[in-house]
Backbone as JSON, one array per atom type, in Angstrom:
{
  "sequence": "XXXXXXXXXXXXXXXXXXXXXXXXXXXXXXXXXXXXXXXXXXXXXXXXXXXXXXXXXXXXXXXXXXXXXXXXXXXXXXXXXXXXXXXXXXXXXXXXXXXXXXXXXXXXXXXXXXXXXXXXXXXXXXXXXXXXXXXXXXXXXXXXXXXXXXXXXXXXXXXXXXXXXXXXXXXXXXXXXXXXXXXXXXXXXXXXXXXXXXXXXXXXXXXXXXXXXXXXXXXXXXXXXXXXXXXXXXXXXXXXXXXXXXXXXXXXXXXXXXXXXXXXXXXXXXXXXXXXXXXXX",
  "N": [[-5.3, 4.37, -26.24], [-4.41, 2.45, -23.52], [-1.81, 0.96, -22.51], [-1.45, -2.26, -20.65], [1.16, -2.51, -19.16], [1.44, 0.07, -18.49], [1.61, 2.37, -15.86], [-0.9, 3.92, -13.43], [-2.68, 6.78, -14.42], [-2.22, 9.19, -11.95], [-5.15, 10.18, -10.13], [-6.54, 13.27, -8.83], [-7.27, 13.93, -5.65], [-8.92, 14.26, -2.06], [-7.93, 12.72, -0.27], [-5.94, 11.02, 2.21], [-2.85, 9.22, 1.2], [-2.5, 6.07, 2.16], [0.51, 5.4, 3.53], [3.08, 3.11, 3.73], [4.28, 1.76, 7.16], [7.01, 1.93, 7.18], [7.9, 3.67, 5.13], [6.77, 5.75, 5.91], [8.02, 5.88, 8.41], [10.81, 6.25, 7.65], [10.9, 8.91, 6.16], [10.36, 10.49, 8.24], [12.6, 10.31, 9.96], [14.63, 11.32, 8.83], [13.72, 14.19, 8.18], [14.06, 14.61, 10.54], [16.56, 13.94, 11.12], [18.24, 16.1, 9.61], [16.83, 18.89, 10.3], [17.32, 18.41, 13.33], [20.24, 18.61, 12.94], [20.66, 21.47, 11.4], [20.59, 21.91, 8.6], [19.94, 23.78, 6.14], [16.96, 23.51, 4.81], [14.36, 22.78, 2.92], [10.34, 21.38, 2.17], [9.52, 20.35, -0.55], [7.51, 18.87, -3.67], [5.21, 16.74, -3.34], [4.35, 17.01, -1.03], [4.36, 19.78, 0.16], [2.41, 20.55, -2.48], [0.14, 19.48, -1.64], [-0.2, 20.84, 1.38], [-0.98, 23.4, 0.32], [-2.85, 23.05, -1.59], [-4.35, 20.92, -0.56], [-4.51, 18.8, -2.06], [-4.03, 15.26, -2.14], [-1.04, 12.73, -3.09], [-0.22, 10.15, -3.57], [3.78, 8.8, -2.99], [6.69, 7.64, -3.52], [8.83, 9.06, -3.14], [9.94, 11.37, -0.71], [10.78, 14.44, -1.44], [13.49, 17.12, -1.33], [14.19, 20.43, -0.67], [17.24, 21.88, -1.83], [20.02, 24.36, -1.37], [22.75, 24.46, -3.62], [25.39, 24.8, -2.33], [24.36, 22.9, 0.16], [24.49, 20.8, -0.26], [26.3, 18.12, -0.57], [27.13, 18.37, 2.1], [24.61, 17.48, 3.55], [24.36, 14.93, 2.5], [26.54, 13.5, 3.23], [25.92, 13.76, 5.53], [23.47, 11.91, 5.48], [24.43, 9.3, 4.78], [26.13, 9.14, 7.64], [23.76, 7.98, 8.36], [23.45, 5.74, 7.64], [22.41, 5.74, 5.37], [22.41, 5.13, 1.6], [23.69, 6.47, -0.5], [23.61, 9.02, -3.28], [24.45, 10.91, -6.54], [22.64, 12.2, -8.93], [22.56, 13.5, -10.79], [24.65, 16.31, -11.25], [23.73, 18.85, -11.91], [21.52, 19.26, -10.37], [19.82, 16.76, -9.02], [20.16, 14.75, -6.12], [20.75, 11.69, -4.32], [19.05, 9.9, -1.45], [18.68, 6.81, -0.27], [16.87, 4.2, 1.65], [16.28, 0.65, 1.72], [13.45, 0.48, -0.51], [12.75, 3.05, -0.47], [12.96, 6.57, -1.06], [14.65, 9.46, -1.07], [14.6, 12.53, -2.44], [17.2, 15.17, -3.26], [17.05, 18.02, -4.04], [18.02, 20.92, -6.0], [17.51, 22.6, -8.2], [16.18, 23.31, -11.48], [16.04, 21.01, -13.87], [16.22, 21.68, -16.45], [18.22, 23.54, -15.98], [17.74, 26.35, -15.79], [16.55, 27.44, -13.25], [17.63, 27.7, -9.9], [17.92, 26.82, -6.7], [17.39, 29.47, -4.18], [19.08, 30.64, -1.43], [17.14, 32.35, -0.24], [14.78, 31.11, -0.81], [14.15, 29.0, 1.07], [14.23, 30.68, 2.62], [12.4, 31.88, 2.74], [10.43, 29.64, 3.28], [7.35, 27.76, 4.67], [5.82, 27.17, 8.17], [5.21, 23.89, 8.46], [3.23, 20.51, 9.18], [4.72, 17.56, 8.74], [4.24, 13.9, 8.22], [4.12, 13.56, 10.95], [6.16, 15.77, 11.93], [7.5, 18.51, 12.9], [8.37, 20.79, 10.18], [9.37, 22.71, 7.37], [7.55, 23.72, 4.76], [8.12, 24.74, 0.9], [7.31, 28.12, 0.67], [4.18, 28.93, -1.09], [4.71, 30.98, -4.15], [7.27, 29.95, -4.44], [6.84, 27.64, -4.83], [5.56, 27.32, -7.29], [6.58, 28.37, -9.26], [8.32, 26.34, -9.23], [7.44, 24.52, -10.4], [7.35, 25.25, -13.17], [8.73, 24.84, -15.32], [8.16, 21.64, -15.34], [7.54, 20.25, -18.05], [7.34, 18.29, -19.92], [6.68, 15.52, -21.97], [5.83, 13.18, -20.3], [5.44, 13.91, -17.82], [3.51, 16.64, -16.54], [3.26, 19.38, -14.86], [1.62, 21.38, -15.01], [-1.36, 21.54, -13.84], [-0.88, 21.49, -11.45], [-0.07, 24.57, -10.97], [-1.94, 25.62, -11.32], [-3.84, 24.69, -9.55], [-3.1, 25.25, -7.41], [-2.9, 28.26, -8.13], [-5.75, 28.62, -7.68], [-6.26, 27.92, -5.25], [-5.62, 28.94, -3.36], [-6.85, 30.93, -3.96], [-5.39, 33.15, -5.31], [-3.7, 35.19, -3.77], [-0.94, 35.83, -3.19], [2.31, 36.44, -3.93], [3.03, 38.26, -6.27], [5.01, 39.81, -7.64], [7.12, 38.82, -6.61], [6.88, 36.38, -8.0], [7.46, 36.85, -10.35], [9.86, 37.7, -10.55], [11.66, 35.61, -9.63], [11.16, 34.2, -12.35], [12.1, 35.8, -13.74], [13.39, 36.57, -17.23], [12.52, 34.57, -18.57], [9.75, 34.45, -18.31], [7.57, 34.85, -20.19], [7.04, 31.22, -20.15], [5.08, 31.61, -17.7], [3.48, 33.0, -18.27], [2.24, 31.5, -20.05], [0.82, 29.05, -18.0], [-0.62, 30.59, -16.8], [-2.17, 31.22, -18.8], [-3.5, 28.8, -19.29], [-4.27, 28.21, -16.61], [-6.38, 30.17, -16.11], [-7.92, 29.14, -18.5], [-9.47, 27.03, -17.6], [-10.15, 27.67, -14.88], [-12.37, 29.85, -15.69], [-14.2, 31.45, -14.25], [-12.83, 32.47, -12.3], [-10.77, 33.76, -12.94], [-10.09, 36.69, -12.08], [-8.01, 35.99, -9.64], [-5.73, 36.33, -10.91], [-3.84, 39.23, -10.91], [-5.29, 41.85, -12.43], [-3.34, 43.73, -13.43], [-1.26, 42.57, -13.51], [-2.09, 40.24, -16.06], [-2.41, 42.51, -17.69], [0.55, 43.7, -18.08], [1.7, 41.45, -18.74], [0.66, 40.5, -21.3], [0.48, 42.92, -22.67], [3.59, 42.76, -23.11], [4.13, 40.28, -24.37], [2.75, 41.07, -26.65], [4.12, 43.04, -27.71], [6.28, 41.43, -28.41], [5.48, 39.54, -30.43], [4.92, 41.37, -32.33], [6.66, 41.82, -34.21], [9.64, 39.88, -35.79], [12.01, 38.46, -34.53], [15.11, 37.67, -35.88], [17.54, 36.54, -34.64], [16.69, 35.44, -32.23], [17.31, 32.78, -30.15], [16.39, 29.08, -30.24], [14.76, 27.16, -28.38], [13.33, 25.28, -27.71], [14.42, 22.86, -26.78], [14.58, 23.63, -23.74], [12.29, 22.93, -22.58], [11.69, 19.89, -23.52], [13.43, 17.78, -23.67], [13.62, 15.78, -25.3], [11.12, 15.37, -26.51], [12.2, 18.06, -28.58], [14.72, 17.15, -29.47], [14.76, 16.19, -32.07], [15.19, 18.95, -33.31], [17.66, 19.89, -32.12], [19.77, 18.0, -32.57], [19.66, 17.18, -35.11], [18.67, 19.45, -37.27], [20.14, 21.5, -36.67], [19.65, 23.42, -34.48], [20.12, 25.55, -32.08], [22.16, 24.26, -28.85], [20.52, 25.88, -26.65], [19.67, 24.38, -23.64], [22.02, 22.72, -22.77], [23.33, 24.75, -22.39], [22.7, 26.34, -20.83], [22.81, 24.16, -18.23], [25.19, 24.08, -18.24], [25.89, 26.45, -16.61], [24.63, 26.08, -14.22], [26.58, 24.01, -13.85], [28.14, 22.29, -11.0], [31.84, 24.05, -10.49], [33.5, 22.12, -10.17], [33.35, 19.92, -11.28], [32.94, 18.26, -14.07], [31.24, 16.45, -16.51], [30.48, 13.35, -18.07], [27.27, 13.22, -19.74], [27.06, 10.25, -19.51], [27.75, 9.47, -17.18], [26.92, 10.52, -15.22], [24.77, 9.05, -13.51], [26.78, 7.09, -11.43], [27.59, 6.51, -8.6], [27.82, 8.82, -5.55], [30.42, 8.17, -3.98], [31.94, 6.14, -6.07], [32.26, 8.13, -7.72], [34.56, 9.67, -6.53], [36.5, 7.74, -5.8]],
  "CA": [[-5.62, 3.24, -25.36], [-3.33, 2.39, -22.06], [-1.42, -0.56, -22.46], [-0.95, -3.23, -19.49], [2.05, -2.35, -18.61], [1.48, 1.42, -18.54], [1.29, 3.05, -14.69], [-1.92, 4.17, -13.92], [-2.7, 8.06, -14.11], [-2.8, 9.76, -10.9], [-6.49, 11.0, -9.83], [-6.63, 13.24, -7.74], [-8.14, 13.7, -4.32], [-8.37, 14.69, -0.93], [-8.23, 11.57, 0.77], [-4.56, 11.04, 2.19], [-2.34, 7.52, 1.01], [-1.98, 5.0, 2.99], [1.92, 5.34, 3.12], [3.19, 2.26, 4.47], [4.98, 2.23, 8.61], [8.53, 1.61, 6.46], [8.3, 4.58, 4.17], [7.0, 7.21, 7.09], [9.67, 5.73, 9.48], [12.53, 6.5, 6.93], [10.8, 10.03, 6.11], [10.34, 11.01, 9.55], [14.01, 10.32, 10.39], [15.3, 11.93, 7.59], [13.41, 15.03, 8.47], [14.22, 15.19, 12.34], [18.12, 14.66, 11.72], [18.14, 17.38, 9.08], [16.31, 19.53, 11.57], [18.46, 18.54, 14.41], [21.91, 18.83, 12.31], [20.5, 22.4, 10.71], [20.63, 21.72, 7.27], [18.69, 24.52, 5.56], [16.17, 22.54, 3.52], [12.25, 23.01, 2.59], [10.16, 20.23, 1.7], [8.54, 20.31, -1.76], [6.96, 17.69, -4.12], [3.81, 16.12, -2.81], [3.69, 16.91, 0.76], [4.29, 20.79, 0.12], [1.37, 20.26, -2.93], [-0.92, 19.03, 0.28], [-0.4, 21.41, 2.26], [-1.57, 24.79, -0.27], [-4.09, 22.67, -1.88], [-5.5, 20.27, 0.31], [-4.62, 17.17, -2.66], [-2.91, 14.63, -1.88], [-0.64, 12.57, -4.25], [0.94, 9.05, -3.26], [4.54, 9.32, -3.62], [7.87, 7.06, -2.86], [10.08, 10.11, -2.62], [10.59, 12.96, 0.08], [11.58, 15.72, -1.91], [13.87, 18.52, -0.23], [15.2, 21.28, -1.52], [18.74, 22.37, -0.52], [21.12, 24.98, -1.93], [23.77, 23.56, -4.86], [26.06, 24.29, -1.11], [24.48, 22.09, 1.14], [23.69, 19.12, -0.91], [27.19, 17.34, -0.03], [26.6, 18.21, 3.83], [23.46, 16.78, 3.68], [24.28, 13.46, 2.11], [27.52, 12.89, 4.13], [25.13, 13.52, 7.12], [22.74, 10.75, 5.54], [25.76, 8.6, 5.38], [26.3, 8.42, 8.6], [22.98, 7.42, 9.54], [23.19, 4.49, 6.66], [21.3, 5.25, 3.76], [23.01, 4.81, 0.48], [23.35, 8.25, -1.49], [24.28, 8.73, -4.96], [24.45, 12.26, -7.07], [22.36, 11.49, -10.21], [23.26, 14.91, -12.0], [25.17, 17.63, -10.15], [23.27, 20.46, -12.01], [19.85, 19.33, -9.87], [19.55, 15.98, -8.51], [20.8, 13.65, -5.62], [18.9, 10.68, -3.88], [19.08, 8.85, -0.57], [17.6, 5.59, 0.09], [17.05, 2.82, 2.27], [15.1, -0.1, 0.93], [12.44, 0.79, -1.83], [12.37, 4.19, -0.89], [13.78, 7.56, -1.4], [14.77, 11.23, -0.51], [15.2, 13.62, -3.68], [17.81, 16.56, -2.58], [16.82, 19.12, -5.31], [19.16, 22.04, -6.45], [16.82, 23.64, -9.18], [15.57, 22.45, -12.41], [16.87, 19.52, -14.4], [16.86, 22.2, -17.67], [19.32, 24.22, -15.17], [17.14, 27.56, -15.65], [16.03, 27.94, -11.99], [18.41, 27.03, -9.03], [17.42, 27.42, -5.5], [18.11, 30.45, -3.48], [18.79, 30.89, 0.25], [15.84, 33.37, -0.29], [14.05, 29.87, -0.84], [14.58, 28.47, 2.37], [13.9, 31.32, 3.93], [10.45, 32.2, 3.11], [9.49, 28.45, 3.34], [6.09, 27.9, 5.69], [5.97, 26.03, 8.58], [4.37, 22.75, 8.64], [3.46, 19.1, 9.66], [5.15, 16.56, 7.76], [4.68, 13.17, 8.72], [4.12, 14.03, 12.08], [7.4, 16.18, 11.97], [6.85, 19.81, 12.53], [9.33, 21.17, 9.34], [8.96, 23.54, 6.42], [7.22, 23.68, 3.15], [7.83, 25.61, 0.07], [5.97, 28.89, -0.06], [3.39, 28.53, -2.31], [5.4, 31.14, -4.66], [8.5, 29.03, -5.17], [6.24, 25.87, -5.38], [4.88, 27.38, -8.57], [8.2, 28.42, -9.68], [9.28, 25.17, -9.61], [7.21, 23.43, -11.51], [6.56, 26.1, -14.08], [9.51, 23.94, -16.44], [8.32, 20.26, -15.46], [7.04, 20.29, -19.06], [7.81, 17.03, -20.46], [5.42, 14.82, -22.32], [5.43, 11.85, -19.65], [4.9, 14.57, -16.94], [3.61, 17.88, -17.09], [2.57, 19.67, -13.83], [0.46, 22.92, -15.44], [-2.7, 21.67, -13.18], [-0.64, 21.59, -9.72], [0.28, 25.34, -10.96], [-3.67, 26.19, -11.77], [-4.01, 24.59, -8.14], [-1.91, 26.32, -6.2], [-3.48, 29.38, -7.51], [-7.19, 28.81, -6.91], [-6.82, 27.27, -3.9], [-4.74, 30.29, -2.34], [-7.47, 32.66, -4.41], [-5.01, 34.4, -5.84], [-3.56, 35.42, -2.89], [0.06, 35.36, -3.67], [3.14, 37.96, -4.02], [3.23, 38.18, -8.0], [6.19, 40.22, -7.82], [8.27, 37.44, -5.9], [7.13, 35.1, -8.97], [7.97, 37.17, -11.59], [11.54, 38.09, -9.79], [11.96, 34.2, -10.03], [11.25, 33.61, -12.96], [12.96, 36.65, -15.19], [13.43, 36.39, -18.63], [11.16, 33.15, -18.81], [8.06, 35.49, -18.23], [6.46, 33.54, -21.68], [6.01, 30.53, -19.3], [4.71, 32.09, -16.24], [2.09, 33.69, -18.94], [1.59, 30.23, -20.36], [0.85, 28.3, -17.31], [-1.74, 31.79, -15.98], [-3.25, 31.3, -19.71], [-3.97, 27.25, -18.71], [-5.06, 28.63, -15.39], [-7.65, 30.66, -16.86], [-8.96, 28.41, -18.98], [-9.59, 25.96, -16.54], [-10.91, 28.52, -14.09], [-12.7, 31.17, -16.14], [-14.93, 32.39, -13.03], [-11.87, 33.39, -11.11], [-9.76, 34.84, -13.25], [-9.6, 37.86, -10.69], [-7.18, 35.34, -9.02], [-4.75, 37.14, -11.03], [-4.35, 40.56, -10.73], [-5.32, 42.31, -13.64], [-2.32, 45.08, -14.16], [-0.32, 41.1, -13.98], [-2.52, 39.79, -17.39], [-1.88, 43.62, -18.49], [1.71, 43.59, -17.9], [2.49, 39.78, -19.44], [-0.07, 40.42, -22.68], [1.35, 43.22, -23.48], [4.89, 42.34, -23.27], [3.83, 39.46, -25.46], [2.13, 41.22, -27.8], [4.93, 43.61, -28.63], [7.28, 40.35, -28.73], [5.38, 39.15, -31.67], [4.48, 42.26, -33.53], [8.06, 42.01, -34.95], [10.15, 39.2, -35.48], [13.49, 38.56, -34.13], [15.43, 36.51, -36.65], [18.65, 36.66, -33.51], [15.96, 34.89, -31.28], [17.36, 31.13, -30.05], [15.44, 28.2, -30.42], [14.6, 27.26, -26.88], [12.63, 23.88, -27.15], [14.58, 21.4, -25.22], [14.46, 23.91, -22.03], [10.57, 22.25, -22.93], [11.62, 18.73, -23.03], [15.02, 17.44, -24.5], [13.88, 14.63, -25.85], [10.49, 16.16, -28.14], [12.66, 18.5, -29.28], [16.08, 16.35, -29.36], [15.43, 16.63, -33.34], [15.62, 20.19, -33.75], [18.98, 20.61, -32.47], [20.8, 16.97, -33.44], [19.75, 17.3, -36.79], [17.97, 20.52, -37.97], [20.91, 22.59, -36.19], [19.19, 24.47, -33.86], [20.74, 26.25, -31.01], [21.71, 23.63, -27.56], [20.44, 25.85, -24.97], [19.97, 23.3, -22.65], [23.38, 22.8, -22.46], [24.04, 26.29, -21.99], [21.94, 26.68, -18.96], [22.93, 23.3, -17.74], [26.69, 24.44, -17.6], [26.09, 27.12, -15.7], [24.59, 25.24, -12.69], [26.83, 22.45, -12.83], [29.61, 22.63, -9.66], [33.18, 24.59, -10.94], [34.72, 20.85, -10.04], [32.45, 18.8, -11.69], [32.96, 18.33, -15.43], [30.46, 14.52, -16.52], [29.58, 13.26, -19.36], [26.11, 12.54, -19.3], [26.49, 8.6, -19.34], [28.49, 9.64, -15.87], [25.66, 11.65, -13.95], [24.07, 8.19, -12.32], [27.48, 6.63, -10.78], [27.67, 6.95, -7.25], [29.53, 9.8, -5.41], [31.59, 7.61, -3.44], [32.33, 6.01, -6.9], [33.07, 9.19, -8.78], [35.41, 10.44, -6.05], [37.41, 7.24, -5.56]],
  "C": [[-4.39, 2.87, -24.55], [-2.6, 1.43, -22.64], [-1.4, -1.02, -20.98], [-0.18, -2.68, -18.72], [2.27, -0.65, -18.19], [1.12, 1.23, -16.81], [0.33, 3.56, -14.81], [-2.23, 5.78, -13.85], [-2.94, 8.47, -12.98], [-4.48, 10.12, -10.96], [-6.41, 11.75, -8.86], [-7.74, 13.58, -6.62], [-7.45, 14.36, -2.74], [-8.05, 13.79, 0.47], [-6.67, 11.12, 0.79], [-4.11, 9.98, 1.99], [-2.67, 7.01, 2.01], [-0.41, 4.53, 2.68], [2.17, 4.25, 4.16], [4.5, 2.31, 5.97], [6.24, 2.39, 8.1], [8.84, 3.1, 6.33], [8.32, 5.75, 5.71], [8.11, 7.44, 8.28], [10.53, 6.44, 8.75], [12.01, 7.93, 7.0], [11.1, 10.89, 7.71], [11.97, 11.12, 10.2], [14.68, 11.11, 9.93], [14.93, 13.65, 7.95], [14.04, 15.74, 9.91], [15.98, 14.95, 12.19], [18.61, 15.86, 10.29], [18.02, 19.16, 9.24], [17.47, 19.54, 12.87], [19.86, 19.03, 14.12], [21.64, 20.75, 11.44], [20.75, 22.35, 9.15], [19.84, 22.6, 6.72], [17.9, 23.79, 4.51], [14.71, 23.04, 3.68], [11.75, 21.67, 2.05], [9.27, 20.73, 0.29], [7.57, 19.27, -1.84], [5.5, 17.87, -3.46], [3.27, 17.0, -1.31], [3.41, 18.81, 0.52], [2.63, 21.09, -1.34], [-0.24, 20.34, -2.39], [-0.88, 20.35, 0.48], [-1.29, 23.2, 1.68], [-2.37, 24.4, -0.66], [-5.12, 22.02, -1.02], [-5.5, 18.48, -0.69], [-3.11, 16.52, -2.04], [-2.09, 13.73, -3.01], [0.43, 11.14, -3.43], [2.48, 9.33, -4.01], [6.09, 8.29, -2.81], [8.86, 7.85, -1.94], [9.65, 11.16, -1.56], [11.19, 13.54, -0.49], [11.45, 16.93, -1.31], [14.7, 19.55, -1.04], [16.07, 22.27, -0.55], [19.19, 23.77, -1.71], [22.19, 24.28, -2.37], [25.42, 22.49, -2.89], [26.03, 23.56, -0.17], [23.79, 20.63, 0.67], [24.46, 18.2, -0.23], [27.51, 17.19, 1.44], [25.7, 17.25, 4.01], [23.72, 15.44, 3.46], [25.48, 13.08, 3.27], [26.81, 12.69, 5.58], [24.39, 12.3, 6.82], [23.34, 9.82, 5.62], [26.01, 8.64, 6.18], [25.06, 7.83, 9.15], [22.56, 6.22, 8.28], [22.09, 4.1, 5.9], [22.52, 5.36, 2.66], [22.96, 6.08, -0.55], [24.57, 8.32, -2.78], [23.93, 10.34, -5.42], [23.81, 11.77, -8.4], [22.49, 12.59, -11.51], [23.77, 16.22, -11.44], [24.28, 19.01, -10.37], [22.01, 20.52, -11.24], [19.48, 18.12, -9.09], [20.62, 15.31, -7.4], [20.25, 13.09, -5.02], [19.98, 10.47, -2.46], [18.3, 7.83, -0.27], [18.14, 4.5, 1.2], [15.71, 1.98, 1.87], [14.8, 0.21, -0.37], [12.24, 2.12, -1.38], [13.24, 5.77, -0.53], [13.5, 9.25, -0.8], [15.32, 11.68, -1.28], [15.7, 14.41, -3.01], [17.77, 16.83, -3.76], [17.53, 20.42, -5.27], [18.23, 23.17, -7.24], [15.98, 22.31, -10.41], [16.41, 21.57, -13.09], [17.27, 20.38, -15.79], [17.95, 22.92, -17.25], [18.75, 25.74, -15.38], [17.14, 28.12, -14.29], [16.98, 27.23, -11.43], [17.59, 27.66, -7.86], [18.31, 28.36, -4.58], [18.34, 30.29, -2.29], [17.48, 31.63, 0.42], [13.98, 32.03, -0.44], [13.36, 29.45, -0.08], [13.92, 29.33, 3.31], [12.39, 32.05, 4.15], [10.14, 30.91, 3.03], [8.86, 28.42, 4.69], [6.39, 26.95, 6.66], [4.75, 25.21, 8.17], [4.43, 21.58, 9.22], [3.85, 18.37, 8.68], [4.76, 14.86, 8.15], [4.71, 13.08, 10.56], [5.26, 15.25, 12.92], [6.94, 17.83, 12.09], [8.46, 20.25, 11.88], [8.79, 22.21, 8.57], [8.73, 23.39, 5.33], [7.9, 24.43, 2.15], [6.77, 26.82, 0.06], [5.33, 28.58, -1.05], [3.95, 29.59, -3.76], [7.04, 29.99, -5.8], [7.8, 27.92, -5.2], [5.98, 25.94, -6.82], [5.83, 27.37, -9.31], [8.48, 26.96, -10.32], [9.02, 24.09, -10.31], [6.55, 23.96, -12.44], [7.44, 25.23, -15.46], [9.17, 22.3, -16.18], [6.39, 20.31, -16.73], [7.02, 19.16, -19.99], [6.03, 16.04, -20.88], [5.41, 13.63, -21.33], [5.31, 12.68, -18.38], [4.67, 16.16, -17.02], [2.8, 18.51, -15.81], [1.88, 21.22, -13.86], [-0.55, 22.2, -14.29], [-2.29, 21.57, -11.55], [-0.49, 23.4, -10.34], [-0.94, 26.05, -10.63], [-4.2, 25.94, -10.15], [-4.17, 25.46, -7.05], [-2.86, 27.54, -5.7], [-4.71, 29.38, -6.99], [-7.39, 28.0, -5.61], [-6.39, 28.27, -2.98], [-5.54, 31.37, -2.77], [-6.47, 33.77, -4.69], [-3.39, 34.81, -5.06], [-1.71, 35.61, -2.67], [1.37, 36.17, -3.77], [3.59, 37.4, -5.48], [4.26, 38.48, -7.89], [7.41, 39.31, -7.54], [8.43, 36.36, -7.58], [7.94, 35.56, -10.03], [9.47, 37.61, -11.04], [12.03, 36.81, -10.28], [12.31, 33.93, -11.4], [11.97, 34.4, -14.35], [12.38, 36.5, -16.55], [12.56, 35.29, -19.09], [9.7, 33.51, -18.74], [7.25, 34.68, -19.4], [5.9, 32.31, -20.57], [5.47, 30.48, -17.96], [3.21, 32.74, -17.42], [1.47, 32.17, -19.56], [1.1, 29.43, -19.5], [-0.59, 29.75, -16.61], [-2.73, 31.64, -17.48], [-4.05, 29.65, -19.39], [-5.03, 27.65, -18.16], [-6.76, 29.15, -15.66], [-8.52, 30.1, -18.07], [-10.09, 27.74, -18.21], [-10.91, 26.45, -15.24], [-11.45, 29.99, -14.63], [-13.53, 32.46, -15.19], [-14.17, 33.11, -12.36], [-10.82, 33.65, -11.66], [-9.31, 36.0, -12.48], [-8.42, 37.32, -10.15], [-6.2, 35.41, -9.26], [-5.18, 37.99, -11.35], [-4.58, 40.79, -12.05], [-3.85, 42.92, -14.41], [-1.0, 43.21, -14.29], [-0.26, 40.94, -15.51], [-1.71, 41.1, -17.97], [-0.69, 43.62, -19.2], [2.39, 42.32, -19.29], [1.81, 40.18, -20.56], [0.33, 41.48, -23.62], [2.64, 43.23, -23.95], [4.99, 41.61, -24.58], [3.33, 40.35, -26.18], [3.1, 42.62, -28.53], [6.61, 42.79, -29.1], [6.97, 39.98, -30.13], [5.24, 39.69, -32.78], [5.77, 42.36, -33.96], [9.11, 40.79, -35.01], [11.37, 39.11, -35.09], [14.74, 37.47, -34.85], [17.05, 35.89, -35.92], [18.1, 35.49, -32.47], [17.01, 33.4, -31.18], [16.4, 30.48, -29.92], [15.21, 27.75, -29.03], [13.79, 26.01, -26.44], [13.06, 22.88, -26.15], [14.66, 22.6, -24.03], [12.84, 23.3, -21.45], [10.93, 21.12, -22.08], [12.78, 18.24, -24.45], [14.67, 16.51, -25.43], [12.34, 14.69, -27.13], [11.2, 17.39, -28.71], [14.14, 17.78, -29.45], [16.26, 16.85, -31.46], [15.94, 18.44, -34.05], [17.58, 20.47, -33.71], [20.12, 19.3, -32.62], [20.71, 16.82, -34.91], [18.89, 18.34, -37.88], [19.48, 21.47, -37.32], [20.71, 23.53, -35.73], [20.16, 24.67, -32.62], [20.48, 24.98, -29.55], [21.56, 24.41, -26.39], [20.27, 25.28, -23.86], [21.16, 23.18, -22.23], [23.98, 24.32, -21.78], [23.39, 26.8, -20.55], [22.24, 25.2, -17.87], [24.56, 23.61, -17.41], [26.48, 25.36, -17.01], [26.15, 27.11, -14.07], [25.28, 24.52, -12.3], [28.58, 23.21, -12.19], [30.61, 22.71, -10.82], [33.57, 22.74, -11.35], [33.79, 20.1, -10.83], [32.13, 18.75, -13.41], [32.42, 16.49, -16.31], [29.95, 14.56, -17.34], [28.3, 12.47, -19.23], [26.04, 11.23, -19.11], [27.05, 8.76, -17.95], [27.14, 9.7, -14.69], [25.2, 10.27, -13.18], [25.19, 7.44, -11.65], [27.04, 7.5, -9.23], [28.84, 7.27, -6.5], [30.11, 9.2, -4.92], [32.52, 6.55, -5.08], [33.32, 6.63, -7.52], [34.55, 9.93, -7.78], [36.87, 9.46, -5.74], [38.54, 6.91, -6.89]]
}
């Protein structure tokens, strides 16, 4: 049962917000001096969502995704046009705002598995934004990217299931599985969803794909690996938090989270939300 105070679950739909003149002003700006200044960026989140499905998804933020290299371009550029920008974890996040609302600059994932490529950027689609003509996310790296937002207070398996039956399929597998490497388990977990969900169009992945991923898996488990690491918090840090603070399981998280984060940039997590003009003075 909900409580009161609980937010209410998305529904979704094809019927577009009503984003208020404030928010689309700030987006729209944000977009066109990005654009004008060359900033390589793609738009994700919601609007990129839209545009392969057709749902829409009210949403405060503009989320863009940059390269780790042009995050600090980007914000010093939003700084001059007087929004307020803060770094809220170097290995993946930084915001800009004015008012009540916001512009995510995204790096990769928050477990630090996936980072974004130039290869990103450069297959992203065009589109309308806002009235803005900019670029989406291929529908590839859209899936990608929210193949780890696994977390029990958000879990985006049914934008993944989306994606695919709304594109029929249609898709360059090979690109995904390039992406996603060694993580192949949840690229098969998120196509087993899929196929629940949509049992008629299974076709919508290729077959020699299922082939490929089922048997992989199925000569993963016919033997155990007692070497294996434990791998839950790349899940969600905080349902598995007990495994590795007090069962002594392996912190990968950490271990994929140092890899992404900037050479210069050494923060202890109570650090990550100061603001960069803070951390640098």
């Amino acid at each position: 049962m909900a409580h009161a105070d609980e937010k209410p679950v998305p529904v979704t739909s094809s019927v577009p917000p009503d984003f208020p003149e404030d928010q689309k002003t700030l987006f729209r700006e944000v977009l066109t001096v990005m654009k004008e200044h060359r900033v390589p960026h793609a738009v994700s989140g919601a609007f990129a969502l839209q545009q392969h499905t057709g749902i829409w998804r009210y949403t405060k933020d503009l989320d863009l995704f940059l390269t780790a290299e042009d995050v600090q371009p980007a914000l010093d550029l939003l700084r001059q046009h007087k929004y307020v920008c803060e770094i809220l974890d170097p290995v993946w996040l930084a915001k800009a705002h004015r008012d009540e609302f916001y512009v995510d600059l995204i790096t990769g994932m928050s477990n630090g598995v996936l980072g974004v490529e130039p290869s990103w950027l450069e297959r992203a689609q065009s589109a309308m934004v806002i009235g803005v003509e900019t670029r989406v996310l291929a529908p590839e790296e859209l899936i990608c990217s929210k193949l780890f937002v696994t977390r029990r207070e958000r879990f985006d398996g049914a934008d993944v299931a989306h994606v695919i039956f709304r594109t029929k399929g249609k898709l360059d597998w090979e690109r995904i599985q390039a992406i996603v490497g060694e993580h192949w388990e949840i690229l098969l977990w998120a196509l087993v969803l899929y196929r629940y969900v949509y049992p008629a169009q299974t076709d919508y992945v290729p077959f020699r794909l299922w082939q490929d991923l089922l048997t992989r898996y199925m000569n993963l488990v016919s033997k155990n690996d007692p070497k294996a690491k434990f791998r839950g918090s790349l899940i969600d840090e905080n349902m598995f938090a007990i495994d590795v603070r007090e069962w002594g399981l392996e912190d990968v998280l950490a271990e994929y989270r140092e890899r992404r984060l900037p050479k210069h940039v050494h923060l202890e997590a109570k650090d990550l939300c100061l603001d960069e003009e803070q951390k640098s003075a």
